[in-house]
N, C-alpha and C positions, 0 to 999 in steps of 0.2 A: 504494500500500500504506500503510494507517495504520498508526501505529506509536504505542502509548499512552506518554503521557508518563512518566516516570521507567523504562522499558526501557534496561537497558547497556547501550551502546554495542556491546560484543564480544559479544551476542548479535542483531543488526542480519545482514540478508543481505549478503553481499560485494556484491551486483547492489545494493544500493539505491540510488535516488537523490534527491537534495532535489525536493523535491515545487513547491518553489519556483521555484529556477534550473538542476537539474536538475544539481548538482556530486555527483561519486563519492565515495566514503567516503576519497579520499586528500585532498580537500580540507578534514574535519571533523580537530576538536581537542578537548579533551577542554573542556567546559563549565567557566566559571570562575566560583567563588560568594565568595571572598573580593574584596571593596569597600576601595579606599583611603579613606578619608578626609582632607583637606584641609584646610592647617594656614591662620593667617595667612599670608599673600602674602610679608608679612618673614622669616617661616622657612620658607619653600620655597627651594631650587634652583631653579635656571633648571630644567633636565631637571623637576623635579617640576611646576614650573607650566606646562610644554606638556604638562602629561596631562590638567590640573583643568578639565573643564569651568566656564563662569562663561551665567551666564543672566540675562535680566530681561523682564517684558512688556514687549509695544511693541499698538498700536492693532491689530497683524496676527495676533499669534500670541505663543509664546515664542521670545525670540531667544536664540542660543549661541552659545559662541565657545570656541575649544580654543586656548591659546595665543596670542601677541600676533604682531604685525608685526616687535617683537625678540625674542621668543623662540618658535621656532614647534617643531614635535612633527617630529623625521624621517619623510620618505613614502620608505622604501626598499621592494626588495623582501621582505624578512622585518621590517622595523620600519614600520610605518603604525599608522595610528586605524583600527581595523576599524568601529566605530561608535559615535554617540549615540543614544542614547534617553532619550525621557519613562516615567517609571514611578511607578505607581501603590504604593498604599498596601501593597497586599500581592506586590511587588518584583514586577509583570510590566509588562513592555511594553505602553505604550499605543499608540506610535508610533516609531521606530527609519529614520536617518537612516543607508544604509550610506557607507562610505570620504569621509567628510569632509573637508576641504583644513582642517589647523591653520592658524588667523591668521583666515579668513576664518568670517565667518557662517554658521550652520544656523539658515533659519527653521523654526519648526512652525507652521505655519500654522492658524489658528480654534482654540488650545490656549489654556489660561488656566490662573494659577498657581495657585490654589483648587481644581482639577483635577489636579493632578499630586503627587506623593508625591517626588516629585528626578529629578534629573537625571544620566545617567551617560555615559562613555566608555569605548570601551575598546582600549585598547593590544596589539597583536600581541604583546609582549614582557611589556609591567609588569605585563597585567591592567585589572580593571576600576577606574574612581577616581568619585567619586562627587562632584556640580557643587556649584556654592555659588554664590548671588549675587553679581551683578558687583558692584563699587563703582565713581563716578562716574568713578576715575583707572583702571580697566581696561574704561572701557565699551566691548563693544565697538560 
């Protein structure tokens, strides 16, 4: 069943299912459009800097990283990284990396920074926060 984009939620069939992975409507939450933005690294929290995604090209693709080896993002079961994404100029999805491990690497593979509009994550709990290039002392 197609379902046109910007249709609310509470008018969706109780039967529906993701077309995708094929989860029930207990699994959906409500769509999140507020973006954090990303201060210096010296005025973030630890807690802030496991949300910030950080990126840079490599020969492969865009490489990410959510958080470091010392400060990583909780993977519980109500607090995880739902996911990253590349997004284009006009805030859609070019490509979308689900349940990512904070610390460790997300390539995108054949992606290039001239292509992409930013980078985002997004948090079970905080919402969405929006990436900023690494610096060489957070590469990951």
């Amino acid at each position: 069943m197609g379902i046109p984009p910007g249709t609310p939620f509470e008018t969706v069939s109780e039967t529906f299912r993701c077309p995708s992975c094929g989860a029930s409507e207990e699994f959906f939450h409500a769509a999140r459009e507020h973006v954090n933005e990303p201060l210096e690294r010296d005025d973030l929290s630890d807690e802030e800097f496991s949300h910030v995604p950080r990126y840079r090209q490599t020969d492969s693709g865009i490489l990410v990283r959510i958080g470091s080896e010392d400060v990583s993002h909780p993977d519980e079961d109500a607090h995880f990284l739902e996911w990253v994404s590349l997004v284009d100029d006009d805030g859609e999805s070019l490509e979308t990396k689900i349940r990512p491990v904070s610390g460790e690497d997300v390539l995108f593979e054949g992606w290039f920074l001239e292509d992409v509009n930013e980078v985002r994550a997004c948090c079970s709990i905080h919402g969405i926060w929006k990436g900023r290039p690494d610096t060489p002392s957070e590469n990951p």
